[in-house]
N, C-alpha and C positions, 0 to 999 in steps of 0.2 A: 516614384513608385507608390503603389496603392499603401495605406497603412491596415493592417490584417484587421486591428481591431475592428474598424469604421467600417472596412467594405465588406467580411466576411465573416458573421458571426461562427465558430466553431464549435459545432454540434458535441466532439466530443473531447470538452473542456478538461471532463475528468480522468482522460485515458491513461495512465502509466505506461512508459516505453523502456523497462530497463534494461541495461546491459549487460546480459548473462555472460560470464567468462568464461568453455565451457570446449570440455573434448571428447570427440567420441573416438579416439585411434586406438586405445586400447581393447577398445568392445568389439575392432574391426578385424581385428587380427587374423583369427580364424573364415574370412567372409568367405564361401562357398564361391563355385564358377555361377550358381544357378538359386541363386540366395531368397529369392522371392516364396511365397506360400507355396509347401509341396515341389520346391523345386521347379514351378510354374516357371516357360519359356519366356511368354511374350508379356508378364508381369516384370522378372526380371531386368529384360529389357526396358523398358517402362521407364522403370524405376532410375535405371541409369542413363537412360537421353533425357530424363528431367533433369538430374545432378548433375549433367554435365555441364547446361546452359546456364546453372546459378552459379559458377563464380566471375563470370564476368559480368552476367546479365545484373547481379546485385553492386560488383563494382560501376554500373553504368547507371541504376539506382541513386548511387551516392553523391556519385559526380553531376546527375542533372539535379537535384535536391541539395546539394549543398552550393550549388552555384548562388541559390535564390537565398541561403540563411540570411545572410548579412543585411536583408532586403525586408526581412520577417519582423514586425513591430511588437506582434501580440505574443506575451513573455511567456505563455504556457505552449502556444504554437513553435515557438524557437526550443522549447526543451523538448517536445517531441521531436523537430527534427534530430536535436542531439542524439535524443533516444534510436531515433530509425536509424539515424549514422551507425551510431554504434553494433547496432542489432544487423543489417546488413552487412558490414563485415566481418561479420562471427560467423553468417551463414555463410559468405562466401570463403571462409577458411577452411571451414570444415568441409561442404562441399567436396572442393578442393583436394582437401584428406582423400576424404570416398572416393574423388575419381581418379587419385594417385594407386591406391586399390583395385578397382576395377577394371583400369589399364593394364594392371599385372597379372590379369584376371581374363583378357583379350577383347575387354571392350573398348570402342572406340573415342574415350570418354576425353582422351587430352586433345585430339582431332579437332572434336566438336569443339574445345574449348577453344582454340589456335581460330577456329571458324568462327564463332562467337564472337571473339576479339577483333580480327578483322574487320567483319562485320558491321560493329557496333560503332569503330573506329570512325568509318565512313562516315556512317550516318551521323556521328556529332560534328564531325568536319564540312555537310551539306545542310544539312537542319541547323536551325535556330535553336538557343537555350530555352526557348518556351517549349516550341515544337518536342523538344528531347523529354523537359517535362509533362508534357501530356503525353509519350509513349511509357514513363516510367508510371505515372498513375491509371492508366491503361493496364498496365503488366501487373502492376499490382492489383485491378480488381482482379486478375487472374489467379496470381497467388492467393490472395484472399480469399476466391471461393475456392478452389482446389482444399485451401487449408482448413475451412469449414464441411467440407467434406470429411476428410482426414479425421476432424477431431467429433463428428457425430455422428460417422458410420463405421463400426467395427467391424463388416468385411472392409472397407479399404482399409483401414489399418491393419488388419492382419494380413490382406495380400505384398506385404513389402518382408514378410516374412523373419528374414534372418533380425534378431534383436538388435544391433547395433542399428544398423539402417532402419529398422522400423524406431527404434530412439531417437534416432536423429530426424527424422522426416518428421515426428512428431515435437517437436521442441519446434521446429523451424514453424509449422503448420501455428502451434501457440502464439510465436513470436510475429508473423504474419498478420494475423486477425487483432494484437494488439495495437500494431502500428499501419492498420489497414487504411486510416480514412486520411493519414500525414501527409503523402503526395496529392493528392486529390487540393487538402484545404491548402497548401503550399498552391497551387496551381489556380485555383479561384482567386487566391490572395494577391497572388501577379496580375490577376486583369486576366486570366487564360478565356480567351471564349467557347462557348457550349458549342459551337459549333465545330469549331477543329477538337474538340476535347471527346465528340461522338464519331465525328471522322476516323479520327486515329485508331479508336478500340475498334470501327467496322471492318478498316484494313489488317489492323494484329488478330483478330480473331481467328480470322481467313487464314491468314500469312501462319501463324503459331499451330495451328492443329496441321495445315498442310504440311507444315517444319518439321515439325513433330514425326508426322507419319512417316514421311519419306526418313526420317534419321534410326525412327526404329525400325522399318526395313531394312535399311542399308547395315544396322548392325546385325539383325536377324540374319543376314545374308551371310556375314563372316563369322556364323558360330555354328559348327559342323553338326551340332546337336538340332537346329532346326531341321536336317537333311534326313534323320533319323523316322523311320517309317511310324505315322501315326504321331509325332509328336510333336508338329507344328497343330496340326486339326485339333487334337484335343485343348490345346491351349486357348485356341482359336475359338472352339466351343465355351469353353467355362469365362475367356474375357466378354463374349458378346453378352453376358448379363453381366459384367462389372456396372456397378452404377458411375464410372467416368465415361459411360456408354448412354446415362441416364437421359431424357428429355427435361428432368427437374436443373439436373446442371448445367443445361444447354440455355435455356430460360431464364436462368440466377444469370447468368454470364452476359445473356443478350439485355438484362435491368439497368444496367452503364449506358445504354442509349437513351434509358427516360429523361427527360427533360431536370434540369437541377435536380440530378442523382447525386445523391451523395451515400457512402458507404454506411455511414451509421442508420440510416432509413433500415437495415437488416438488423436489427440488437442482439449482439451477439456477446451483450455481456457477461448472462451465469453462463457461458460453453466458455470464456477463456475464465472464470473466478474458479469452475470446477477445475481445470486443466492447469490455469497455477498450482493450485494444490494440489493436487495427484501427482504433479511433472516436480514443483518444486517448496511444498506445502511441509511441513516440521518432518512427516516421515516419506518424502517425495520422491517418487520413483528415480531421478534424474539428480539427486544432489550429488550422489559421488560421482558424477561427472565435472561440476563446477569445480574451479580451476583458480577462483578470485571471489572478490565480492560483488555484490549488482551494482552497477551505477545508475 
């Protein structure tokens, strides 16, 4: 196998990836049927067909990324992976949490994950361990930019409304953008080629927002509050200017097909050095959540 050092220099040498110990069930307790900004319908929903595809979508993160650790020569690239291990299944915990909540709540969030699981099953039983890693660094520029989203525009983070879930989405959004460009330089380091590596993201793009949509209709469908006069359309009105509607995100998203893309060509270093500190900085929004210390 290639040795990371010789074939792939790594843009970001100096990233920290540490492993926050951290709960939000306490904050969730209270979580409303309709939790989103103003009680917003199809925010709401939104917000829970995305949580529901991250706990297995980051368990299947971990498994095509840790397949290739042992493979990894360059000592600062190998403790990022540690770090992304790590930090992927924090998010898939918590998740998890949320959508053990939301279920109770009559969304169809364990469903999805039952689907997800299956799913995902298949495709590492018919794909190759490379193929798998080009669909996790794939999914991760997704995250990635979703999460830079998140952490520099304050309508989307206040469209997630209720505080707990907006805590959580935002900690996960931080932990994202630090450990954004790991699968990617794992994926060069293997010998992955640019060509199945721009293949990949052109089929998940497709595949992921079609996914998407059809999941938050079919949830829309079984929540008798969409049937309610006037209050699908107004929802419908105030999402069509969300900026996840943006042409800017659509643009950021289609950047994965430029030729030797690599995630750190976006420097998004002071949006996570502010958001460490704010999220977990001496008087940090988010420390009495932690639960342990950072690894």
């Amino acid at each position: 196998m290639p040795d990371v050092s010789q074939t792939t220099p790594i843009k970001s040498a100096a990233r920290k990836v540490p492993t926050r110990r951290i709960s939000f069930e306490e904050s969730l307790q209270d979580l409303p049927r309709h939790f989103a900004d103003d009680g917003d319908l199809i925010s709401s929903h939104l917000a829970a067909a995305l949580s529901a595809v991250f706990p297995d979508g980051e368990d299947y993160f971990v498994r095509s990324v840790r397949h290739f650790r042992d493979q990894v020569t360059d000592p600062e690239l190998k403790r990022q992976v540690a770090g992304f291990i790590g930090q992927e299944a924090m998010h898939g915990r918590e998740h998890r949490a949320l959508n053990d909540h939301l279920d109770s709540l009559g969304y169809p969030t364990k469903k999805v994950e039952r689907l997800v699981y299956k799913g995902l099953q298949i495709r590492e039983r018919l794909m190759s361990a490379k193929s798998n890693l080009a669909a996790t660094a794939a999914l991760e520029h997704f995250t990635a930019t979703l999460a830079e989203l998140v952490l520099t525009d304050e309508e989307a983070r206040d469209s997630f409304g209720h505080e707990g879930v907006r805590h959580l989405f935002m900690w996960h959004a931080l932990e994202e953008s630090e450990h954004k460009a790991v699968a990617v330089d794992v994926y060069k380091a293997m010998g992955g080629s640019e060509r199945t590596r721009v293949f990949t993201i052109k089929v998940l793009r497709y595949g992921f927002v079609v996914g998407m949509t059809i999941q938050i209709i079919a949830s829309l469908l079984g929540d008798r509050a969409t049937f309610r006069r006037g209050r699908l359309l107004s929802s419908w009105r105030r999402f069509r200017t969300s900026p996840l509607l943006s042409r800017q995100l659509w643009e950021q998203l289609c950047d994965y097909d430029r030729p030797d893309f690599h995630p750190d060509d976006r420097d998004t270093t002071e949006l996570v050095e502010r958001w460490r500190t704010e999220l977990f900085g001496t008087d940090g929004t988010l420390n009495d959540r932690l639960v342990g210390a950072a690894g």
